[in-house]
C-alpha positions as CSV (number, residue, x, y, z in Angstrom):
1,X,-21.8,1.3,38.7
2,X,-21.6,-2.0,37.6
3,X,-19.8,-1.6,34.2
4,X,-17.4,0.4,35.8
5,X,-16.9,-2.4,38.5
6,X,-16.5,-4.7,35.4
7,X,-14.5,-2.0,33.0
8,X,-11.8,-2.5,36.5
9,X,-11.6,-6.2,36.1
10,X,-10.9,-6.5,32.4
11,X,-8.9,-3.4,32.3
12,X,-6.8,-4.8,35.0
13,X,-6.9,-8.4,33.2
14,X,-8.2,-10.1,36.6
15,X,-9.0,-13.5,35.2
16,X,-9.8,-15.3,38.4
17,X,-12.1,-12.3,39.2
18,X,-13.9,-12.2,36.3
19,X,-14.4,-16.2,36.0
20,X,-16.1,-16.0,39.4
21,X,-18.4,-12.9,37.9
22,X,-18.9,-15.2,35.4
23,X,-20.3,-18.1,37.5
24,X,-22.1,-15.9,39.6
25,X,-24.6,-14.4,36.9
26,X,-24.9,-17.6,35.2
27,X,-26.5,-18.4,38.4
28,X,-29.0,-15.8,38.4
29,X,-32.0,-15.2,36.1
30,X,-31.4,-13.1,33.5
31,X,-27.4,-12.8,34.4
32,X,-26.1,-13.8,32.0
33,X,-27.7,-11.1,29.2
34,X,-26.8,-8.2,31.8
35,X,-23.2,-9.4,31.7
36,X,-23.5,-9.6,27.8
37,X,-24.7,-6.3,27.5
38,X,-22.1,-4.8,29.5
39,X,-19.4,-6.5,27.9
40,X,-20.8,-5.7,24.7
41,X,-20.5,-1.8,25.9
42,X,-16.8,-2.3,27.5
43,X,-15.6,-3.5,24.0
44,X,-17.2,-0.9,22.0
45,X,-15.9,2.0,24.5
46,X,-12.7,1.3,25.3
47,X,-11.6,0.1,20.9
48,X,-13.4,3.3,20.2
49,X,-10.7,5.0,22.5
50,X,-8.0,3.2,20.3
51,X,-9.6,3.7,16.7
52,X,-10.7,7.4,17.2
53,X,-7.7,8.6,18.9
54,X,-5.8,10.2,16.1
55,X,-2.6,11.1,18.0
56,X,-2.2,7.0,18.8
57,X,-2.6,5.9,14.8
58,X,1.5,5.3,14.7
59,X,0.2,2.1,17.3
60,X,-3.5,1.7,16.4
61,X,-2.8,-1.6,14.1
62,X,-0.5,-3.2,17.6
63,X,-3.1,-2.0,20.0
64,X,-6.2,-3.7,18.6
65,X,-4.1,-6.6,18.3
66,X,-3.3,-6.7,21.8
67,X,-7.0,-5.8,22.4
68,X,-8.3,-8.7,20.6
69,X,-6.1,-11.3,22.1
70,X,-6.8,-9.8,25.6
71,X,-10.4,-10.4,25.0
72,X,-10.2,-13.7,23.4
73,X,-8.6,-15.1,26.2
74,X,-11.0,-13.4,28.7
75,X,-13.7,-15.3,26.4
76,X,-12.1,-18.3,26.7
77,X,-10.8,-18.5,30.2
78,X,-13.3,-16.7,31.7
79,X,-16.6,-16.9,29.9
80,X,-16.1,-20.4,28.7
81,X,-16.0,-20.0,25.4
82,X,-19.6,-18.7,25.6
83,X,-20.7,-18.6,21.7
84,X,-23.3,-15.5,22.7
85,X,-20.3,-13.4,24.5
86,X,-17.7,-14.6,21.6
87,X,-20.4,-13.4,19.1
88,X,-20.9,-10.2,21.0
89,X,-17.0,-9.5,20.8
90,X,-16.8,-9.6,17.2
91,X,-20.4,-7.2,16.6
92,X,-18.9,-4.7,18.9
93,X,-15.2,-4.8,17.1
94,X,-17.0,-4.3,13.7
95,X,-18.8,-1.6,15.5
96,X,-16.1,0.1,16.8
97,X,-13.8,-0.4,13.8
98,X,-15.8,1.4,11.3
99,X,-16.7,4.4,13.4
100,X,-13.9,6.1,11.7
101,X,-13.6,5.6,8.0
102,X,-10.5,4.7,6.0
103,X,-8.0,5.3,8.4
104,X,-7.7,1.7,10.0
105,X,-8.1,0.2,6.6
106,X,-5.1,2.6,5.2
107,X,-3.2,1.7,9.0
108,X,-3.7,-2.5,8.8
109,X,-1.9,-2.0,5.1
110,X,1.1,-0.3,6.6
111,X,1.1,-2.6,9.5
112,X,1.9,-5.7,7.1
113,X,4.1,-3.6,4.9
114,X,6.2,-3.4,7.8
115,X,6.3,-6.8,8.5
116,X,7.2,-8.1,4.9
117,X,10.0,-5.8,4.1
118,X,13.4,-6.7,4.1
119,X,15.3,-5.5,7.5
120,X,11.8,-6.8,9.9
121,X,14.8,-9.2,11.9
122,X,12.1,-10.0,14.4
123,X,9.4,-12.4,13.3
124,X,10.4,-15.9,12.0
125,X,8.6,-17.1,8.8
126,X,6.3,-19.2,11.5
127,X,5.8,-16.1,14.0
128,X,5.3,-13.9,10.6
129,X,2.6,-15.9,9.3
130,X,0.6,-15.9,13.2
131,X,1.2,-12.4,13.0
132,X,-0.8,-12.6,9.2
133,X,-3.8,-14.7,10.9
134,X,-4.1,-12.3,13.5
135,X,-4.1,-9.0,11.2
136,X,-6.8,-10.9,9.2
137,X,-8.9,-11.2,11.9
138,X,-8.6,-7.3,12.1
139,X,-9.1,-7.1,8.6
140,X,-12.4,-8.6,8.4
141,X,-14.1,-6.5,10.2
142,X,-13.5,-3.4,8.3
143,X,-16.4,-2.5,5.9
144,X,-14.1,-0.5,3.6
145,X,-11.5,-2.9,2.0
146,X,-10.9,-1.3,-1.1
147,X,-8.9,1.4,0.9
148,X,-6.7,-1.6,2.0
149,X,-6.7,-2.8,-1.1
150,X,-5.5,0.8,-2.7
151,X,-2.6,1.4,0.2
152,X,-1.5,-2.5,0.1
153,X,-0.6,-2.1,-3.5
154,X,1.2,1.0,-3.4
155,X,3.6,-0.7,-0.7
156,X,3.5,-4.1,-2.2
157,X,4.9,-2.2,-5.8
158,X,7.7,-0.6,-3.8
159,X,9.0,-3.8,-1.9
160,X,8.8,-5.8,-6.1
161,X,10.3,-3.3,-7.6
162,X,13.5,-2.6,-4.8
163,X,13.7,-6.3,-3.9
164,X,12.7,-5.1,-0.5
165,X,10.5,-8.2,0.1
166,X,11.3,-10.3,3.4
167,X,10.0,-13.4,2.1
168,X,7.8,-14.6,-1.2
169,X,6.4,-17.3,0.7
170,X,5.4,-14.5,2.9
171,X,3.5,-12.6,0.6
172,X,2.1,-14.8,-1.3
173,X,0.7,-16.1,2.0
174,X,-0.5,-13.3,2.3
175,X,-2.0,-13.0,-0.8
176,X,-3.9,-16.5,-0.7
177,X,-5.5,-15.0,2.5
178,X,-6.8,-12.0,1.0
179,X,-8.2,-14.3,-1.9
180,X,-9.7,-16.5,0.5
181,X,-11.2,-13.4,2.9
182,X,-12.2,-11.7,-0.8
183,X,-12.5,-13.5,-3.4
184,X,-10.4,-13.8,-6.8
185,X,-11.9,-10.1,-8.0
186,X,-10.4,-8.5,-5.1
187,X,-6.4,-10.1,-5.3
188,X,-6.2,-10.2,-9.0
189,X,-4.3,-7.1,-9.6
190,X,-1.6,-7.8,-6.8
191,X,-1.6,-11.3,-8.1
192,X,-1.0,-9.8,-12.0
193,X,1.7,-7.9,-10.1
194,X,4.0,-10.8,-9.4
195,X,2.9,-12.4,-12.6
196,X,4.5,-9.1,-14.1
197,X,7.9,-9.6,-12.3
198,X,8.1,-13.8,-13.2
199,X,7.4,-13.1,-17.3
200,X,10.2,-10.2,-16.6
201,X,12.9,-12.5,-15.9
202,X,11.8,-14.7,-18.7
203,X,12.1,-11.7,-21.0
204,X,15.1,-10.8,-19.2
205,X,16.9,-14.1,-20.1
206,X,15.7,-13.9,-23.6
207,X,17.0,-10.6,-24.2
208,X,20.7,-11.3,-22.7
209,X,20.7,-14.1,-25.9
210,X,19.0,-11.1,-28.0
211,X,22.1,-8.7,-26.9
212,X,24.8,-11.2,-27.4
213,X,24.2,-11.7,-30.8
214,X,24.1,-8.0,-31.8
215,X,27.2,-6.9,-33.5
216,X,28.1,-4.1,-31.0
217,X,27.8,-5.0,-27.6
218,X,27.5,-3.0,-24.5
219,X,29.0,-2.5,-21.7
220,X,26.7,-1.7,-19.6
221,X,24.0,-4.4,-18.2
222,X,20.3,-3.9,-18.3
223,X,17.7,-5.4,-16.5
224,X,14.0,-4.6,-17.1
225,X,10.9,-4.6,-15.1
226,X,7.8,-5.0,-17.6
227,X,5.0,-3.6,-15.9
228,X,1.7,-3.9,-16.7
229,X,-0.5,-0.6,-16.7
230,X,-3.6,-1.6,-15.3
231,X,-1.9,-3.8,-12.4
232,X,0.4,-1.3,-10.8
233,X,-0.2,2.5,-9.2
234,X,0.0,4.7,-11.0
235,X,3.6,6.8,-11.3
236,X,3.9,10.5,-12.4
237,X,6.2,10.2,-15.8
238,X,8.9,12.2,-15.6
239,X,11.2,13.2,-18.3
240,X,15.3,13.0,-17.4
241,X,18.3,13.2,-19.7
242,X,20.1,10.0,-19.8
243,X,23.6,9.4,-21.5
244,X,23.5,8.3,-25.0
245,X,24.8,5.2,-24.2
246,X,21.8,4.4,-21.7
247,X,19.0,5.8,-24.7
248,X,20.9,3.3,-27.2
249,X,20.3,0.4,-24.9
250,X,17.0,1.7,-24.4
251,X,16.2,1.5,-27.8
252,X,17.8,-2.3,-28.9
253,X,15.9,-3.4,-25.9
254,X,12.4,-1.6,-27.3
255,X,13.5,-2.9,-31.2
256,X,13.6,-6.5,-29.0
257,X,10.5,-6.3,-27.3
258,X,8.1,-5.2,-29.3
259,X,9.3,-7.3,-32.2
260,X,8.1,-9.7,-29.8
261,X,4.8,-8.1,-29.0
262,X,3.7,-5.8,-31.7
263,X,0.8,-3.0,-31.0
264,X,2.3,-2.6,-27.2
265,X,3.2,1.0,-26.3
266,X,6.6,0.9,-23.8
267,X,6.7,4.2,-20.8
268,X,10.1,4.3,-19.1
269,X,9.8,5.1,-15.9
270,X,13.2,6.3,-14.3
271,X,11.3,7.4,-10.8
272,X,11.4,3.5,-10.4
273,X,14.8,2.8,-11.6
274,X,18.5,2.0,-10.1
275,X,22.0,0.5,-11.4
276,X,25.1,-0.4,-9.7
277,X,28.2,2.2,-10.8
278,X,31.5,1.2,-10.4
279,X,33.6,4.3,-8.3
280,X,37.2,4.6,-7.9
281,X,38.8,6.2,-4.8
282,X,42.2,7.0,-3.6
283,X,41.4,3.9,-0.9
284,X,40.4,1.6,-4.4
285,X,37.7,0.2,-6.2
286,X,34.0,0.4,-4.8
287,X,30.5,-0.3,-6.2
288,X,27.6,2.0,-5.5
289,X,23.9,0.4,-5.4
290,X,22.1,3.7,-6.5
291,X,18.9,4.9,-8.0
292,X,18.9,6.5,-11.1
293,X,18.7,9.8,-10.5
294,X,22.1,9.4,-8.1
295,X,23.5,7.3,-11.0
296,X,22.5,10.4,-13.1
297,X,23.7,13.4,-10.8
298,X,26.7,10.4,-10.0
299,X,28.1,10.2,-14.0
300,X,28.8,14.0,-14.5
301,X,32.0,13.9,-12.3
302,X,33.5,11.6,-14.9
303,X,33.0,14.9,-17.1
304,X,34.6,17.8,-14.3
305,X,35.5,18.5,-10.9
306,X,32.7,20.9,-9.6
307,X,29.3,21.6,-10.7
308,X,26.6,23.5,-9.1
309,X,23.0,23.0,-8.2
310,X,21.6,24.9,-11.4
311,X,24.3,23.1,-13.6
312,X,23.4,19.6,-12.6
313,X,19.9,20.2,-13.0
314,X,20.3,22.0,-16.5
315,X,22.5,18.8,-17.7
316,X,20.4,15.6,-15.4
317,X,16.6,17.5,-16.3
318,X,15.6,15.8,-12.0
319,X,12.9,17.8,-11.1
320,X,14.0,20.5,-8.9
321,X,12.6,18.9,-5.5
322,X,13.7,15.3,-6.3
323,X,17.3,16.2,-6.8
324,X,17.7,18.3,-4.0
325,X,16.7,15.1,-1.9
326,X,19.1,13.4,-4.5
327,X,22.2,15.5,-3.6
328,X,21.1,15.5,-0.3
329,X,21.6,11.4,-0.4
330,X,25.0,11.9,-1.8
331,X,26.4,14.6,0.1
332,X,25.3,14.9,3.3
333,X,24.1,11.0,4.8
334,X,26.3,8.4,5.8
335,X,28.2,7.5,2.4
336,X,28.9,10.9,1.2
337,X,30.5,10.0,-2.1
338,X,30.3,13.9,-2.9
339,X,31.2,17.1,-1.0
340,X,28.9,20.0,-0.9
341,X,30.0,23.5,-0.7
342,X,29.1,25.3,1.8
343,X,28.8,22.3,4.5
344,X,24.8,21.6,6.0
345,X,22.5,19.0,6.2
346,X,20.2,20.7,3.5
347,X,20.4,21.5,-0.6
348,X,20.5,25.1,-0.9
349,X,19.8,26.7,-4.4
350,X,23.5,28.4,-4.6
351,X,25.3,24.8,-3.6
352,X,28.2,23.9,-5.0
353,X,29.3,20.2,-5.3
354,X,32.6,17.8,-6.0
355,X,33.6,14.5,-5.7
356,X,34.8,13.0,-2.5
357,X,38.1,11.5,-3.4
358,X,38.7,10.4,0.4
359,X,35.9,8.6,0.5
360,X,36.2,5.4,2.4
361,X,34.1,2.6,3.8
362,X,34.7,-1.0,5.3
363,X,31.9,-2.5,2.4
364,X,33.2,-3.0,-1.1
365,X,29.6,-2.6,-2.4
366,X,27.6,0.1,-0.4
367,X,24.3,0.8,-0.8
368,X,23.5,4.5,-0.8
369,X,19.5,5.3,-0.4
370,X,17.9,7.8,-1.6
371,X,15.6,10.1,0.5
372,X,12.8,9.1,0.1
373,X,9.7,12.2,0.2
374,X,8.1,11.5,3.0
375,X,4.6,10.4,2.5
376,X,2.7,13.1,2.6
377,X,-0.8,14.0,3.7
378,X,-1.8,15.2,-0.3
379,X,-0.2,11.7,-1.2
380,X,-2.7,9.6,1.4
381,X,-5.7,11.8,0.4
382,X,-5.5,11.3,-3.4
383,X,-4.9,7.6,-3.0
384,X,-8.1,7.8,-1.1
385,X,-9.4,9.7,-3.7
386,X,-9.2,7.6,-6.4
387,X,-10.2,4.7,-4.5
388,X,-13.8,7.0,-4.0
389,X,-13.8,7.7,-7.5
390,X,-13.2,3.9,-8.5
391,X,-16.4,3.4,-5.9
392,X,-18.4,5.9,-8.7
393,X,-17.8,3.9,-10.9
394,X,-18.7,0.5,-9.3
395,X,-21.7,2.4,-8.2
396,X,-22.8,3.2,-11.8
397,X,-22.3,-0.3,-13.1
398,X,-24.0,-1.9,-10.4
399,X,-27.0,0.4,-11.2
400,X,-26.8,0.0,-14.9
401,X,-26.7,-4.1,-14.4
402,X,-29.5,-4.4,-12.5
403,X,-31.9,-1.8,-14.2
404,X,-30.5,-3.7,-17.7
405,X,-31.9,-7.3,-16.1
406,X,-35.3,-6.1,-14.3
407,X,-36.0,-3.6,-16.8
408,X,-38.1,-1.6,-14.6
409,X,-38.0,-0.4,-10.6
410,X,-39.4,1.1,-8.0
411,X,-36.3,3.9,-5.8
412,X,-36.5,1.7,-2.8
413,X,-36.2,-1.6,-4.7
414,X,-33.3,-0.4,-6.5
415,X,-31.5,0.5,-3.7
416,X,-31.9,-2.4,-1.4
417,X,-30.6,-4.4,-4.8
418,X,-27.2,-1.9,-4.3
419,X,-26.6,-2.6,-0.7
420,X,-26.9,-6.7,-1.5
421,X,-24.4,-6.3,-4.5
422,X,-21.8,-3.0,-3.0
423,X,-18.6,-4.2,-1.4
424,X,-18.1,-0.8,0.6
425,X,-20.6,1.2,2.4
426,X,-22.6,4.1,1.0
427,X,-24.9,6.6,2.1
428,X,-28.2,6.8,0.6
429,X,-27.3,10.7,-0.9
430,X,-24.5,8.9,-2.7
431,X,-26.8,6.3,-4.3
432,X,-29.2,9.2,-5.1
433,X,-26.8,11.4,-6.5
434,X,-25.3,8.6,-9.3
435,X,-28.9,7.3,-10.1
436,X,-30.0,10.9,-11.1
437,X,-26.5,11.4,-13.2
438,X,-27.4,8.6,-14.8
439,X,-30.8,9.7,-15.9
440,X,-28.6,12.8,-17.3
441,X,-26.9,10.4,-19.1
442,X,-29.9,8.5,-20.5
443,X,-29.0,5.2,-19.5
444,X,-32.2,5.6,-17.7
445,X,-35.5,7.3,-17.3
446,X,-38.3,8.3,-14.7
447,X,-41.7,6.8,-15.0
448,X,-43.8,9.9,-16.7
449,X,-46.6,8.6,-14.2
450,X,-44.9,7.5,-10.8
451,X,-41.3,9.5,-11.0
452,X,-40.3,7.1,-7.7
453,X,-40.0,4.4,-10.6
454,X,-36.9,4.1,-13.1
455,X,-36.9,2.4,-16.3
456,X,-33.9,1.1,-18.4
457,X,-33.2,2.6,-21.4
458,X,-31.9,0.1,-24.2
């Protein structure tokens, strides 16, 4: 009866109410750990609501935000900044938080993407960085971080590499905070990431002297982003044709590089690229900010009127479901620099396409994005995935280290050693598992007497 009486007052945000309740118990003997308990169980019940209701994840990240500052100030107004009640709130949010897995950990990363890419109008750089304090205080409690950590990156790639970024100072903000919450371990690939992008434009200005000086110089301009392998996500290569004057540029810019570094091994990646083409129209010049695949599918109407589907992808090589959502970008959104044959909002295998001679637009350079896949469910389960495998992995070399330094354990010892020195949590079948795959493996052994006891094999 009670904690419904009391689930009433701080649903209905009664703070005059509740500060009486307050005074009331601290009058009595043992009030004020009846109080505690209940508000312990209020907290855990109603954030469960909002963590394990999967038809609300779209406004989880917002809703225990709200949450938190609606119980800080109940804390504060009402409860007097009570250190056992404060303490209380922050055990039952980690309880809460982690009762479902990786899905507020992948959420809280999409939550700040959407705050530090371009076009978020709403938050000033001061009201952006509160809103960063605040997420970190979310952040904290979750027990998996390396999920964050996997999800952050993938959207921290995409706003570098498209210049979608609202604000360096923002990220790196954000960065520092996740070093401070983390440690240097945890933030040193997103840091290498904007290393990556600084040397680039060093390399970038070297190479415009490099070009210059070569007998034969282009027309076109090229800007590239060197990237790292180990730093970035990883992108499925993906073989196009590109005009022979794009491969010859290509090619002085790979003679330049590695003559700088020798024993480096250059992937292009045209999944990640985009140019700006010059268009002409009956209404005059235009520029098109495209990617490269439009710029592709784009450049064979300087070659004919009309082409079809099957033609473009014959002569471009675009897989066959990226340049459907390519034509799709060009012939049937806003800008539709291209006219599709019959009309529809979809690609269809037997479309036929030409350019759009009346094409018009008030903007001299227009931006024309491309569709971009939807992210699907197989997308956020292998990213997940390979952050469980990377946890294999840690799993194995903590083992390894500490059986290599005590030389000899008992099961239970060796165990309690992994839950001091694991970042993430883990079931006891999951330690079991790797321990005995590494006895397959020989880095260790069973005692022949007491098979509980493991020892390191040199």
């Amino acid at each position: 009866l009670f904690l419904s009486g009391l689930s009433t007052l701080l649903d209905e945000n009664r703070v005059t109410e509740l500060t009486l309740l307050y005074q009331l118990f601290n009058k009595v003997k043992g009030g004020l750990p009846t109080l505690l308990q209940f508000w312990r169980d209020y907290i855990k019940s109603f954030g469960g609501e909002i963590v394990c209701t999967p038809e609300k994840d779209k406004d989880m990240v917002q809703d225990l935000l709200d949450f938190k500052d609606k119980m800080d100030n109940v804390a504060q107004s009402c409860f007097t900044r009570n250190e056992g009640f404060i303490n209380a709130m922050k055990e039952a949010f980690e309880t809460f938080i982690n009762k479902r897995p990786n899905k507020p950990a992948e959420l809280i990363a999409k939550y700040v993407d959407s705050k530090l890419r371009a076009g978020n109008k709403e938050a000033t750089e001061e009201e952006l960085e509160r809103i960063l304090d605040k997420i970190m205080i979310i952040f904290r409690f979750i027990h998996g971080k390396d999920v964050f950590e996997a999800f952050y990156k993938k959207d921290l790639a995409k706003r570098l590499l498209v210049g979608k970024s609202a604000s360096v100072d923002a990220e790196k903000s954000m960065l520092s905070k996740l070093k401070h919450e983390c440690g240097a371990a945890f933030t040193s690939k997103l840091e290498g990431m904007f290393k990556d992008m600084e040397l680039s434009k060093d390399i970038m200005i070297q190479f415009k002297q490099y070009i210059q000086n070569q007998s034969e110089p282009s027309n076109i301009e090229l800007t590239v982003n060197i990237l790292t392998m180990g730093y970035w996500p990883s992108y499925t290569p993906m073989e196009v044709h590109l005009p022979p004057e794009m491969v010859k540029l290509q090619e002085v810019f790979k003679l330049f590089y590695l003559g700088k570094h020798s024993g480096r091994k250059l992937q292009w990646q045209p999944t990640l690229g985009h140019s700006v083409l010059k268009a002409e129209f009956k209404e005059g010049k235009k520029e098109l900010q495209v990617s490269l695949f439009q710029t592709l599918v784009l450049l064979m109407f300087n070659e004919g009127e009309e082409f079809s589907m099957e033609e473009i992808r014959t002569a471009t090589g675009i897989e066959e479901g990226e340049l459907k959502r390519t034509l799709q970008s060009l012939a049937c959104g806003k800008a539709r620099v291209l006219n599709k044959n019959p009309r529809g909002k979809d690609v269809e295998d037997g479309d036929r396409f030409n350019f759009n001679n009346d094409f018009k637009h008030k903007l001299f350079r227009i931006k024309i994005n491309q569709i971009q896949m939807k992210e699907t469910v197989e997308e956020q389960v292998s990213t997940t995935e390979r952050v469980f495998q990377d946890r294999q992995y840690q799993i194995d070399a903590a083992v390894v280290r500490i059986m290599k330094m005590r030389k000899t354990l008992s099961h239970n010892l060796l165990v309690s050693e992994l839950y001091n020195q694991l970042k993430f949590p883990v079931k006891p079948g999951d330690l079991k598992k790797r321990i005995e795959s590494l006895i397959d493996r020989d880095y260790m052994e069973r005692d022949k007497e007491t098979p509980n006891q493991y020892h390191y094999v040199a």
